[in-house]
VEXLOTOR-82180 format. One record per residue: residue number from 1; chain; x, y, z of N, C-alpha, C in turn. Coordinates in steps of 0.2 Angstrom, whole numbers, plus 2048, in hexadecimal, padded with zeros to 3 digits. Layout:
<rs>
R,k,c,n_east,n_north,n_up,ca_east,ca_north,ca_up,c_east,c_north,c_up
R,NUM,A,X,Y,Z,X,Y,Z,X,Y,Z
...
</rs>
This chain:
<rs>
R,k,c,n_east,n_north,n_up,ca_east,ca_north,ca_up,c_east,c_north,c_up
R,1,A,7A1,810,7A9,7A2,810,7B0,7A4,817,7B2
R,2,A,7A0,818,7B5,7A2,821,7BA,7A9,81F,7BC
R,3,A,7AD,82A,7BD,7B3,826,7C0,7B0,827,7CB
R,4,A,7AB,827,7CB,7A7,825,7D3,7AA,81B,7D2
R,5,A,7A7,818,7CD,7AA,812,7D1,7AE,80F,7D0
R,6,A,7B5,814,7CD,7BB,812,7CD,7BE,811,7D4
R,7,A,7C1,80D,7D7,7C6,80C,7DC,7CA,80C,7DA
R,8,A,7CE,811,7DE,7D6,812,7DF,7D8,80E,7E7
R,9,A,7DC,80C,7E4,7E3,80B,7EB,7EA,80C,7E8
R,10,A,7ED,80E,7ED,7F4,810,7EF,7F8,80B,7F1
R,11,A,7FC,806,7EC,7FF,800,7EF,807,803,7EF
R,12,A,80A,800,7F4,813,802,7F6,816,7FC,7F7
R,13,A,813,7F7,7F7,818,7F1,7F7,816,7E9,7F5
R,14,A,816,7E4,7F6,813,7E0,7F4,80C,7E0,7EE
R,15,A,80B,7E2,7EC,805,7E6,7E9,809,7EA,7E2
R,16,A,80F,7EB,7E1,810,7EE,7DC,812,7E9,7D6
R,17,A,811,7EC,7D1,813,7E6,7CC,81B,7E6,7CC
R,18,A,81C,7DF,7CC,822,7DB,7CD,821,7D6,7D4
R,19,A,81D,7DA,7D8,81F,7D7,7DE,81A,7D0,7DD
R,20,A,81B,7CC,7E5,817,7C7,7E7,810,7C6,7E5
R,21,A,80C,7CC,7E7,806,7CC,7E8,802,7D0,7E3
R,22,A,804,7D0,7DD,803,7D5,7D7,7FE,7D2,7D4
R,23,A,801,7CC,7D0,7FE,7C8,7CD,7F7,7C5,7CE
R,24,A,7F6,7C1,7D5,7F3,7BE,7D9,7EC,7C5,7D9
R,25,A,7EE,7C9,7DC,7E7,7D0,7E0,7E7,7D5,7D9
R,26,A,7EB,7D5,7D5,7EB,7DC,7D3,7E9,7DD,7C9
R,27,A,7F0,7D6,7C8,7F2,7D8,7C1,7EC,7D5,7BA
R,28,A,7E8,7D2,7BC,7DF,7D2,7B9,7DA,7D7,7BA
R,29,A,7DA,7DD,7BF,7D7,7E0,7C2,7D9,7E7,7C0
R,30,A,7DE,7EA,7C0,7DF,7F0,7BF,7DF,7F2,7B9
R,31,A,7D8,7FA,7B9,7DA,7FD,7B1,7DE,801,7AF
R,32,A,7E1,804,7B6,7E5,80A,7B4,7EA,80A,7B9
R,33,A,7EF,80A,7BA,7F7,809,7BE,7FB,810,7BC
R,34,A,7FB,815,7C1,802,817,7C0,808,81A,7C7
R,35,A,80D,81B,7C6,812,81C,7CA,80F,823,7D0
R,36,A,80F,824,7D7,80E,826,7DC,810,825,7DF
R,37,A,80E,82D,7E4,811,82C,7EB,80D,82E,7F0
R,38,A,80F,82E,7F6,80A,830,7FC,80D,833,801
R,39,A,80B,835,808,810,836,80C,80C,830,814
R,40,A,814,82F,815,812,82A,81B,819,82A,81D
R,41,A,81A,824,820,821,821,821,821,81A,81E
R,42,A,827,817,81B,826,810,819,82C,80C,81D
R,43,A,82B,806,81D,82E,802,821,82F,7FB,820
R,44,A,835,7FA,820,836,7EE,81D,834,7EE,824
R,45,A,82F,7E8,822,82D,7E1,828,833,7DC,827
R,46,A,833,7DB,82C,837,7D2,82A,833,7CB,828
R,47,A,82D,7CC,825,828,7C9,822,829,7C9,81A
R,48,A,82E,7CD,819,82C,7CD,80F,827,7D2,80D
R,49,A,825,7D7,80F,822,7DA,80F,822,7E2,813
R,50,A,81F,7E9,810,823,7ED,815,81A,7F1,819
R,51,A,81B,7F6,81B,816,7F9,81E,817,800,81D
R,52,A,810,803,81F,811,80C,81C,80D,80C,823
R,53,A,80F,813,826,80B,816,82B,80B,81E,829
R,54,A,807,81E,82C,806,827,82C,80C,82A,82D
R,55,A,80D,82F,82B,814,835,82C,813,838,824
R,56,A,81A,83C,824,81A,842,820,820,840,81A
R,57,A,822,839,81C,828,838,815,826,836,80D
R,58,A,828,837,809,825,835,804,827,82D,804
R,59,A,822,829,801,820,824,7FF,821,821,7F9
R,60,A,823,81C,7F5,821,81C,7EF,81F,816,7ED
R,61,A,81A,816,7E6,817,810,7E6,812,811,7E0
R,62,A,80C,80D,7E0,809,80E,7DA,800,80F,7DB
R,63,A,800,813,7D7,7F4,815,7D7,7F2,811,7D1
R,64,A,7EF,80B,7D5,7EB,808,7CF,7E4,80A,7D2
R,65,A,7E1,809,7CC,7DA,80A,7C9,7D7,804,7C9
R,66,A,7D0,801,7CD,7CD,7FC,7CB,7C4,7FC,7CA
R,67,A,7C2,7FA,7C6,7BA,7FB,7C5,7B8,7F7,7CA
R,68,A,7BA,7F2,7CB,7B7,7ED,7D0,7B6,7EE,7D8
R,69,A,7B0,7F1,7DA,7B0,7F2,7DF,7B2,7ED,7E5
R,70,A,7B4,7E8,7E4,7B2,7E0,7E8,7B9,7E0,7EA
R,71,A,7BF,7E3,7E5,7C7,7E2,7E7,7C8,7E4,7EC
R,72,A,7C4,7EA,7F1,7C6,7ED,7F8,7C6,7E6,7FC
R,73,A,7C1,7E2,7F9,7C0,7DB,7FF,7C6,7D7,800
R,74,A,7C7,7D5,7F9,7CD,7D1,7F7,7D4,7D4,7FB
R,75,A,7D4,7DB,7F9,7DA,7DD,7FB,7DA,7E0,805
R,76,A,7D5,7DF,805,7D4,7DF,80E,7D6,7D7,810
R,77,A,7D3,7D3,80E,7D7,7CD,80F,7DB,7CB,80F
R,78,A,7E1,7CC,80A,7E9,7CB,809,7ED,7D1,811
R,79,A,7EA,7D8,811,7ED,7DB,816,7E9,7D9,81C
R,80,A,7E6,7D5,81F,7E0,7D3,826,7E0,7D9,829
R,81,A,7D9,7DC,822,7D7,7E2,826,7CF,7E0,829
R,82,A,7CC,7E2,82C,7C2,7E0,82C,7C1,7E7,830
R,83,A,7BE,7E8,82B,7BB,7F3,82C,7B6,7F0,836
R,84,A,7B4,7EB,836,7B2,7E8,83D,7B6,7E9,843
R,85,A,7BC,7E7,840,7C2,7E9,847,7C5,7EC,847
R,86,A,7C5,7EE,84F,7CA,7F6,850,7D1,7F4,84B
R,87,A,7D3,7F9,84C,7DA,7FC,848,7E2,7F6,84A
R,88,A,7E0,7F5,851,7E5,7F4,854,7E4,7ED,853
R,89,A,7E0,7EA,852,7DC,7E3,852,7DE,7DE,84A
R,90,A,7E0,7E4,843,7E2,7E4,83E,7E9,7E3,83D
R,91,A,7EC,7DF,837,7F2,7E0,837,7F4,7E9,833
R,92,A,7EF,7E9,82D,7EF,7EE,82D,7E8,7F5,82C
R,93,A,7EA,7F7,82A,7E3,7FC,82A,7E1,800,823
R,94,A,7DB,800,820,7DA,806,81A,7D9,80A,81C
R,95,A,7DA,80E,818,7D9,815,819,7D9,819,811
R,96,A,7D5,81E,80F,7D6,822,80A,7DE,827,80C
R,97,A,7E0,827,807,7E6,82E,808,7E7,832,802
R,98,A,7E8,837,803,7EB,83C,7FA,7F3,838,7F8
R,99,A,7F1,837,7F3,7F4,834,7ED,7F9,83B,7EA
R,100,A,7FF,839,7E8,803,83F,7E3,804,83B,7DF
R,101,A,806,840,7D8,80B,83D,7D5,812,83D,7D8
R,102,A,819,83C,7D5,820,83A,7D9,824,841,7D9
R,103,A,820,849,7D7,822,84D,7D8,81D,84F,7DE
R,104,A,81A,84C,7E2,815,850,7E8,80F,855,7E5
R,105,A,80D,854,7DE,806,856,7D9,800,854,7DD
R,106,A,7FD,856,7DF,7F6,850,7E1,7F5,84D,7DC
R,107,A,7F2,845,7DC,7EE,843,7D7,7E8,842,7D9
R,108,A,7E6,840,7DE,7DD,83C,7E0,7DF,83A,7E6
R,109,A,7DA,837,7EA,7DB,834,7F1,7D8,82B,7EE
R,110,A,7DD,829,7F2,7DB,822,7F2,7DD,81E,7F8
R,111,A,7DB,816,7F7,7DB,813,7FE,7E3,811,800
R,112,A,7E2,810,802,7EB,80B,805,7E9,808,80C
R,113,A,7EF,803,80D,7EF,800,813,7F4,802,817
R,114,A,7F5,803,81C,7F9,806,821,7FA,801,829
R,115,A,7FE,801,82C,7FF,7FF,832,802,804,836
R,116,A,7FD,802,83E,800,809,842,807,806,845
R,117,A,80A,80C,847,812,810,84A,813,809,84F
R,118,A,80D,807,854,811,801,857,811,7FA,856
R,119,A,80D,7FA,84F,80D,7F2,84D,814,7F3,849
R,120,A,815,7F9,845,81D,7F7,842,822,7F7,847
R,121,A,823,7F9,84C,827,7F8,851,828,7F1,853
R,122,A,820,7F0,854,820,7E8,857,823,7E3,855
R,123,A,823,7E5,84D,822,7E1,849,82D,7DF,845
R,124,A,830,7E6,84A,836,7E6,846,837,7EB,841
R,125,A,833,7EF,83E,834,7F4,838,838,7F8,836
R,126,A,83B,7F8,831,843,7FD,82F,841,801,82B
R,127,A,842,806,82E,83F,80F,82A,842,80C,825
R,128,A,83F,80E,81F,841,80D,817,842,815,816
R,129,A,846,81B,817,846,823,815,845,825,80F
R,130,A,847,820,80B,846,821,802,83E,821,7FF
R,131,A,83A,81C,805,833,81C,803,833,817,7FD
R,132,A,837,813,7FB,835,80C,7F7,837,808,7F9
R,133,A,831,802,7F7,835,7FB,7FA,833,7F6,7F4
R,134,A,838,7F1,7F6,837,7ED,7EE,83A,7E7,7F2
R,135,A,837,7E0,7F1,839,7DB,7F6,841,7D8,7F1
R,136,A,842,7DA,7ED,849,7D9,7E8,84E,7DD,7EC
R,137,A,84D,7E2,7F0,850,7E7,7F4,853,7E3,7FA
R,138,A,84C,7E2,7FD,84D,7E3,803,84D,7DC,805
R,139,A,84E,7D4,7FF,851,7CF,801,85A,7D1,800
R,140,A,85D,7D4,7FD,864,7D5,7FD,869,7DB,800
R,141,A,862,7DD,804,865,7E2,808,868,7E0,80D
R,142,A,869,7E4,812,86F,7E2,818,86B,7E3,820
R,143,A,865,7E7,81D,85F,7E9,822,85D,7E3,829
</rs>
């Protein structure tokens, strides 16, 4: 396999190992995993789960690697994205972004999911400033 039909995505929360949704979307699939960041803003939903939006904070999270072309599908479905409908129309959105390592290194560009600035408003969103979320956190927090 070429690295052309490696897939990279950029996951920050439910998506990381340990979490909810690891297992299920991720942990049969991934060849290579390792620790990254990005730049955006991150933020708890009160759903169990958090959201990234565009900005300049750092992020943290994890770059996996997948050969299997077909997981962007899978994984548009757990975030109700459809590349068909507008942005706003989405819970959340893909997008490629540059990936770092957790010193602000570039590694590569890969995809992530993002929500815009007024669905996490609508939605209740809590700046996370530290740029991690881990749902172990954010059920025993005070948020």
């Amino acid at each position: 396999m070429t690295n052309d039909e490696i897939v990279k995505v950029f996951v920050y929360g439910t998506l990381k190992p340990g979490e909810a949704n690891y297992q299920r979307y991720c942990a049969d699939y991934v060849v290579a995993a390792r620790e990254a960041s990005a730049l955006g803003q991150l933020f708890d939903l009160p759903f169990g789960y958090p959201a990234m939006t565009p900005g300049s904070f750092k992020v943290y999270g994890v770059l996996f690697s997948f050969t299997n072309p077909d997981i962007l599908q899978q994984l548009d479905w757990l975030e109700d994205y459809d590349p068909q409908r507008a942005i706003a129309e989405n819970e959340y959105y893909r997008q490629q972004i540059e990936v770092y390592d957790t010193s602000l290194a570039p590694i590569d560009r890969a995809w992530t999911y993002l929500m815009t600035p007024e669905q996490v408003r609508a939605f209740g969103g809590v700046f996370l400033p530290n740029g991690w979320w881990s749902s172990q956190k954010s059920a025993t927090s005070d948020q």
